[in-house]
Every structure is written in structure tokens, then in C-alpha cells.
VEXZA-358821 format. One record per residue: x, y, z of N, C-alpha, C in turn. Coordinates in pm, whole numbers, plus 50000, padded with zeros to 5 digits. Example, Ala and Ser with C-alpha at 12.3 -4.5 7.8 and 13.67 -1.06 7.14 Angstrom:
2
513194943150780512304955050780513204967050780512854977550708513674989450714512905000350787
//
This chain:
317
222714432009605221854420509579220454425309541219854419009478218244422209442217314417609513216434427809531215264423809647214244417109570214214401509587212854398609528211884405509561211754411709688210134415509687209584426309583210304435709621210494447209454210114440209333210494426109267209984417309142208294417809146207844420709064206444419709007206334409708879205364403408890205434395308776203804399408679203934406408522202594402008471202554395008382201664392108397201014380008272200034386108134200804381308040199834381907886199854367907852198794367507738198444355107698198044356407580198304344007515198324342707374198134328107317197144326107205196474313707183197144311307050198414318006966199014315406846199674300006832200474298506913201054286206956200164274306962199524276607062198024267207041197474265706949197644271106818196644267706721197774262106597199254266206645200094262506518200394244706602200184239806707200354231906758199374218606692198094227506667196474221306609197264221406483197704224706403197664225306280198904213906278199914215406318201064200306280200314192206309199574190806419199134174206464198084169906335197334179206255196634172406149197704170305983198464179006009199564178605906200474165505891200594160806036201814150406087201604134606014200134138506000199724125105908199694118805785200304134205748200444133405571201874126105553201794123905429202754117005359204404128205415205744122405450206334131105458207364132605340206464129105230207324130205124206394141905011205364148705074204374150504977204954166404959204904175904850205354184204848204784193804932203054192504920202114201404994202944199605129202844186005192203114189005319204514194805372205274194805277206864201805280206664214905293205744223605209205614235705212205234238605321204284233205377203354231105519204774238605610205504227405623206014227605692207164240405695207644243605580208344256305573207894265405626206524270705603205214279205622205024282905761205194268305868204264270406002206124271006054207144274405998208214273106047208844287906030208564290805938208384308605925207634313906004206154308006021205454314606082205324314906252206294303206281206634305806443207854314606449208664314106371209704328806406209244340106373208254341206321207234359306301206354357906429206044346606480205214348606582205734350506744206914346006755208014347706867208284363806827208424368206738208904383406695207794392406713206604385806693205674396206741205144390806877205234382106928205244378707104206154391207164207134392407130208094400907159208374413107147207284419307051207204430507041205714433107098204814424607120203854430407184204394432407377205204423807399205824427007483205794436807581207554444507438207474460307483207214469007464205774462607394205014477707397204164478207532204124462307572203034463507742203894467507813205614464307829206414470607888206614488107920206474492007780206584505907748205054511807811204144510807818202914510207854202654507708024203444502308066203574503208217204524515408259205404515508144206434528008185205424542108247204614544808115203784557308061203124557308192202184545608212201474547008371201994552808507203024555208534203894561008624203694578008593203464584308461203414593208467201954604108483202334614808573201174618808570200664636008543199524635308566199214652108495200274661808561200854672108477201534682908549203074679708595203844669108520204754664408549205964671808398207094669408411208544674008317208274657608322209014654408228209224640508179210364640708053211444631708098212324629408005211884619507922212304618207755211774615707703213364604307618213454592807653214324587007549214494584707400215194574307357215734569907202216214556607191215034554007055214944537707006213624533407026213834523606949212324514906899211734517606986212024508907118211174507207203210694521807322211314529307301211204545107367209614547207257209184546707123208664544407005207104544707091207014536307114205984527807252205314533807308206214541407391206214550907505205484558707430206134567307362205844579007286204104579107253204084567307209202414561607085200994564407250202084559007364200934555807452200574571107539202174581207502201734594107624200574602407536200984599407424200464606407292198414604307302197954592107337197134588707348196594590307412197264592207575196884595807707196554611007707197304617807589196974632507633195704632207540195844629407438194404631207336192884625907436193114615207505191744611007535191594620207688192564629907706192364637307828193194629708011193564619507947194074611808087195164621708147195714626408083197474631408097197384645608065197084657208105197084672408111198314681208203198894691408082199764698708146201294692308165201404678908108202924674708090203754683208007205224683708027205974690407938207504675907916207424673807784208754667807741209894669707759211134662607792212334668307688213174654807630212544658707507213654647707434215014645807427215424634307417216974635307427217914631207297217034632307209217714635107066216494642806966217324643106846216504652306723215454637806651216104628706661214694622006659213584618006664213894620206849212604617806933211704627306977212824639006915212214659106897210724648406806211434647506671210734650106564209194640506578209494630606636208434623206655207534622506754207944630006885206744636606995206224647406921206464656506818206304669206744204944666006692205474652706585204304641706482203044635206610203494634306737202494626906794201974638006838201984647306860201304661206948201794663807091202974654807102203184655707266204154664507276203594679907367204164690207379205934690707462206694696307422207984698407416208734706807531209464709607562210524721907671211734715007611212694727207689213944723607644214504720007782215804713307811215924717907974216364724908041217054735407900217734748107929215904757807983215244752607945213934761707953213164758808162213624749008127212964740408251214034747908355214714746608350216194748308453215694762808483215974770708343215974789508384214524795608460213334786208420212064789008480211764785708653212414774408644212294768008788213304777608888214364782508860215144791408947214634808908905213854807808834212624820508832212174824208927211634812008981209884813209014210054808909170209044808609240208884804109361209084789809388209704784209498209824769509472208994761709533207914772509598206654765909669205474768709531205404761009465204374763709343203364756309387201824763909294200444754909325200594746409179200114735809114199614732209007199604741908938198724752208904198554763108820199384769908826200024774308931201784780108896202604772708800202354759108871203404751808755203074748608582201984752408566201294753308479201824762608353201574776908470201834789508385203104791908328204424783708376205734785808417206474771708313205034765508280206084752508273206874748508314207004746108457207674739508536206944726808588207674715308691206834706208674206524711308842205154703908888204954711209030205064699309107206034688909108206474679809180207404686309219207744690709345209334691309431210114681809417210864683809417212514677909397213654684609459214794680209488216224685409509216754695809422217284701709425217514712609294217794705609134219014696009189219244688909040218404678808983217314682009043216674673509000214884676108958215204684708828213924689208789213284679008693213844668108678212684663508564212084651908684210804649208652209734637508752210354623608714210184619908572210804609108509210864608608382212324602908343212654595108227212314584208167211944582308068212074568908036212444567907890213314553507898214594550507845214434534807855215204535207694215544522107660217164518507707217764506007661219014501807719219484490607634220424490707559221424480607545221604468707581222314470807738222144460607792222294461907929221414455208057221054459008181221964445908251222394450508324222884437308458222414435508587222324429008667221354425108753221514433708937222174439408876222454455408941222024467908875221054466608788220674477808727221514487708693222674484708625223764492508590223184486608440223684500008334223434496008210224664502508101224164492107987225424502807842224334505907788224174523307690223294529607642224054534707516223684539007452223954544907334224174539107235223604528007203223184523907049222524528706936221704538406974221024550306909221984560106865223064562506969223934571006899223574587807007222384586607087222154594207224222724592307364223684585807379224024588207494224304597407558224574612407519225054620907611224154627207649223094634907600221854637407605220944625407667220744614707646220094600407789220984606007907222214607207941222694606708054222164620608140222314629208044222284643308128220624643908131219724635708087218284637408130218674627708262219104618108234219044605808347219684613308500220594619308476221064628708606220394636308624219354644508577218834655208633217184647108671216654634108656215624632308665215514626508814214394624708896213884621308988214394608509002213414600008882213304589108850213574581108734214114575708694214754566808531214004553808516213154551108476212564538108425213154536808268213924522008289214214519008160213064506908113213324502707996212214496307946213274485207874213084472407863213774460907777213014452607786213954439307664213354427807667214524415407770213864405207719214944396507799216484392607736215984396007603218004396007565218474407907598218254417407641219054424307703219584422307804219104412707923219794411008040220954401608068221944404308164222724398508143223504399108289224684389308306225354389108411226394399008473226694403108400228144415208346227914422308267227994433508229228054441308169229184440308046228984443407915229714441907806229844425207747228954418907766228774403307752228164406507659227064411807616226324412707485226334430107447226854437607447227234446907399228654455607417228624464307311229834474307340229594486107392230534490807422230524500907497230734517107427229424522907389229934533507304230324542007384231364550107321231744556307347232164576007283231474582607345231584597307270232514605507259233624605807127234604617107149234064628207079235164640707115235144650207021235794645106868235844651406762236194647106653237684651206679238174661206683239674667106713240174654206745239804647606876240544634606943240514623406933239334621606834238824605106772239854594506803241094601106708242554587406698243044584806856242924600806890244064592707042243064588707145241944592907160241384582407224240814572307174241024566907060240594551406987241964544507069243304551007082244154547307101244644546907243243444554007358243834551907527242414539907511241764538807430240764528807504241134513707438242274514307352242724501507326243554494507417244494509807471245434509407572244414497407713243404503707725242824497007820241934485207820242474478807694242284463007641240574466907567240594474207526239504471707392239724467707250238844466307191238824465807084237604474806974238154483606914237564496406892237144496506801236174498606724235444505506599234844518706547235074530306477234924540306469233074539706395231874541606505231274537306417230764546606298229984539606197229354543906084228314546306069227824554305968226374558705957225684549405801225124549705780224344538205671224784541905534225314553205518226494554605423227814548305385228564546005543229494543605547230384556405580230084566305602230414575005645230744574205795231564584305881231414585706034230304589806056229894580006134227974585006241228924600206317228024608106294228224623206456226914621606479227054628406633226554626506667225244638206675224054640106737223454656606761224064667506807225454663806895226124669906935227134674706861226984669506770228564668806620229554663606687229004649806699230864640606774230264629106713232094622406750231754610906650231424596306819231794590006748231234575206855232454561206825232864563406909233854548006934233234536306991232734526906911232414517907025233294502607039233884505607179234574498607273234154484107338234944473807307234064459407302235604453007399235194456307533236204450907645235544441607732234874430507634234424424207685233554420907826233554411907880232834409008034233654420808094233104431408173233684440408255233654441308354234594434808409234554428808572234104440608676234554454008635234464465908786234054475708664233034476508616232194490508536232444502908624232184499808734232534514408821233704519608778234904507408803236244518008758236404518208646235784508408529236104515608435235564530908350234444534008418233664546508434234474556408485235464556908586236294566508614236924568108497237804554308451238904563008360238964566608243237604561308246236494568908107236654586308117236014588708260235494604708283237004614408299238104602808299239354612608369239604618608172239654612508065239754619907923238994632207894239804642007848239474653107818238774655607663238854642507594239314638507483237224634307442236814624507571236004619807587235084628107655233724628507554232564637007566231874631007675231284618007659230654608307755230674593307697230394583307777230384570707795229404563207780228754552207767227194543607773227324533007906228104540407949228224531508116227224539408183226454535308244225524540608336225144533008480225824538408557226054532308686225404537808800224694531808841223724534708958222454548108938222314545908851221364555908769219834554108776219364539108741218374532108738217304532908851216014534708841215324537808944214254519208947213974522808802212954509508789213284504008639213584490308619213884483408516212784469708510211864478808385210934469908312211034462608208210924448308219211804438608146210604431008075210024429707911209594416807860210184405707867209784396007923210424381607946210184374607836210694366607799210214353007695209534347907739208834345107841207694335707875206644339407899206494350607870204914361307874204844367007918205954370508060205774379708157206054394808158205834404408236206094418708263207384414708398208614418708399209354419908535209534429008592209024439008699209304448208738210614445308854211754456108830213184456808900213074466208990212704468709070213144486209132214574484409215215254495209224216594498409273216414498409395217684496609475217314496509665217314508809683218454515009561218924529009658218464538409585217904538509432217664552209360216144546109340215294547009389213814547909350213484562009374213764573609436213854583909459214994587509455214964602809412216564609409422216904620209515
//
């Protein structure tokens, strides 16, 4: 169950509405046969669906922007994929230039989001780099140890060297279980998301939902060798499958060089088990089921608000 108290609510505000509101009421008087006022009306009717679209994207970028605040000097930080990860990126980028944020180290979880922390200046590791340094070195580090080492000098559990992730989502359910990989990163999101402290995802309000697989599918990662027969165990298990494509029309592969099935089994009553018989294929690289993973889920609402979610059981790992 969800702890209201954990819910945070913020508030933005915006006077667009208010003024397209001023503008029909002097319009409303015109002739409704007049052409001017026809256009009028096309005009302020376009211009409230650009203005809901940018309500909505100013959103999650305040969303994405609360994410970034969580992070701090001298921290590993996983680094997601998609628009709204985009955000994130614009605001750590900023934080390090004006001096707020010193001594962070990245790791992106695709060649994308390589290429565009690269373009923003926000410095990089690998986690093959992070992993071999941290079982180097002393595990009692000062700041400046962790510094020299690039390691992050937050303690953690062993598997758990990155401070935090943050990550976009598909689609979230009210258990903070999510489907990921619409980007076409899921295997790389997951294996940052397991090794991190903490996972803050970032969405809007159509992403949320009651069940899982109600508004999305379920991608899914094979090797190429096995594409057909597992298109053909996940039909077995009442899907309905699509091999997806890349903007060619070609097979999408992935960074990993695999291709992507995505699996549309509708409302998914027990995600848990179907996550097992996901992981029991040999066939199958990884899944966009992500189950009990979630630390904090930051949500733009349609009604102006910021929702903060935190997890009962993973706010720490």
C-alpha cells in the first residue's frame, strides 16, 4: 500500500489559461458566422493544445530538476535514457558549470546519453571503471581519496556502488513497479538500477497507471540467434509480439547488438511472476519489468503539481 505521508505535493503556476479565457469572452460577442472570428477560434484552439504541451513539458523539466537536487558533490551517479532523462542532463550540466556540483562522476546507460553528457561537459566513468577502483582502494575513503580514485565516497553495500540513478519510465504502477525500455536501453537502465543506492525515476501523469501493461508493452531483449523462438515462448504466454523497428524499417539492435521484442500481454495481473519466466530464457537478454527497484517516483501531474512517491522498502539499499 502507499504511504501518503511519503506524497509531497508542489505547486507551479501559470497565467496562459487566464488570458486565453480573456480573450474568448471578448471574441464570444462577435458574429458567429464571421470568418475573422472562425479563425479566432481555430487559433486559440491550437493554441490551448500547444499550451497543455508546454504545461507539460515545463513540468518535467521541474520534475527532472528535483531529481538533480538529490545529488551531491563527490557522488557516482547513474545516468538514464529519453527526453525526459534530457532535463536531468541540462540541469547537472549547469550545476557543475556554476560550481554547485564538484567531483561527480557519470555512468550513462546508453551511447546516447554517452554522447550528450560528453556535449554538456558532464564528466563520465565506466562501471567497469567504478567497480575495479572501488575493490582497489581502501573502503574507508576521505573525500579526496574518493576524488583521486574516482570512486564515489558515499559507503554503500558492496553491490552497490553507484549513489543514484535517475531514470525515466514507460509506465509506473502504484507500487512503484515499472515497464522501461522504450528507448531501446533497458539492459544497461537495469544493471545501473541494481547496482545503485538509490533509483529516482522521473514521469508525467500519463504514465501512471493501475497495472502494469495497461498503457504499455513490455519490451523485451533477445539475442538475435533466438529472436523467432522466443517471439514464439512469449506468445506461448499470451502475448502479442512485435519485432521492433528502427526508423528505417529495419530491426532496431540494440547497444548491446540485440534485437527487442515488444510484448503487449496486456493488464498483468502478477508482474512478479511474470518476471520469473521472463529470467528462466536463455534466449532472453533482459526484460522492461522492473520490480521493486524504485526508490523515489517523481511524477508531473496535470494539475500543476510535483508528486513525490518514495518506496517503503527501497529508499535505501
Amino acid at each position: 500500500m502507499k504511504n501518503e505521508d511519503d506524497i509531497q505535493y508542489y505547486r507551479t503556476n501559470s497565467m496562459q489559461m487566464t488570458l486565453i479565457k480573456q480573450i474568448n469572452a471578448v471574441l464570444i460577442c462577435e458574429n458567429l458566422l464571421n470568418p475573422c472570428y472562425l479563425c479566432a477560434i481555430i487559433f486559440l484552439s491550437l493554441k490551448r493544445i500547444l499550451s497543455k504541451k508546454m504545461n507539460v513539458h515545463l513540468l518535467k523539466k521541474l520534475a527532472a530538476e528535483k531529481a538533480v537536487d538529490e545529488i551531491l558533490s563527490g557522488m557516482i551517479v547513474g545516468l538514464g535514457t529519453g527526453s525526459t532523462v534530457q532535463f536531468a542532463l541540462e540541469k547537472i550540466s549547469e550545476r557543475i558549470k556554476n560550481g554547485e556540483l564538484k567531483n561527480i562522476r557519470c555512468i550513462p546507460s546508453s551511447n546516447q546519453t554517452e554522447k550528450d553528457a560528453i556535449r554538456l561537459g558532464i564528466p563520465l566513468v565506466t562501471l567497469n571503471e567504478v567497480g575495479s577502483r572501488l575493490s582497489a582502494v581502501s573502503p574507508e575513503l576521505s573525500v579526496d581519496e574518493a576524488i583521486q580514485y574516482q570512486v564515489s565516497s558515499i559507503q554503500h553495500p558492496a553491490s552497490s556502488i553507484i549513489d543514484i540513478t535517475i531514470d525515466g519510465a514507460d509506465e509506473a504502477d502504484e507500487h512503484l513497479n515499472l515497464i522501461k525500455g522504450g528507448g531501446g536501453a533497458l539492459l544497461r537502465e537495469k544493471i545501473l538500477a541494481q547496482a545503485s543506492k538509490r533509483l529516482i525515476i522521473i514521469v508525467d501523469e500519463s504514465k501512471l497507471s493501475k497495472q502494469l501493461g495497461t498503457k504499455w508493452t513490455v519490451p523485451v531483449e533477445v539475442v538475435q540467434f533466438a529472436a523467432s523462438v522466443e517471439q514464439k515462448y512469449l506468445e506461448s504466454l499470451g502475448a502479442k509480439v512485435v519485432r521492433r523497428k528502427n526508423a528505417e524499417g529495419k530491426d532496431y539492435v540494440t547497444d548491446e547488438n540485440n534485437f527487442i521484442l515488444d510484448a503487449n500481454f496486456g493488464e498483468i495481473k502478477n508482474p512478479e511472476e511474470l518476471a520469473v519466466l521472463l529470467n528462466q530464457r536463455a534466449g532472453i537478454v533482459e526484460h522492461g519489468l522492473f520490480i521493486g527497484m524504485t526508490s523515489e517516483l517523481i511524477c508531473a501531474m496535470s494539475d500543476g503539481k510535483i508528486r513525490i512517491q518514495k518506496s517503503e522498502f527501497r529508499s535505501q539499499k
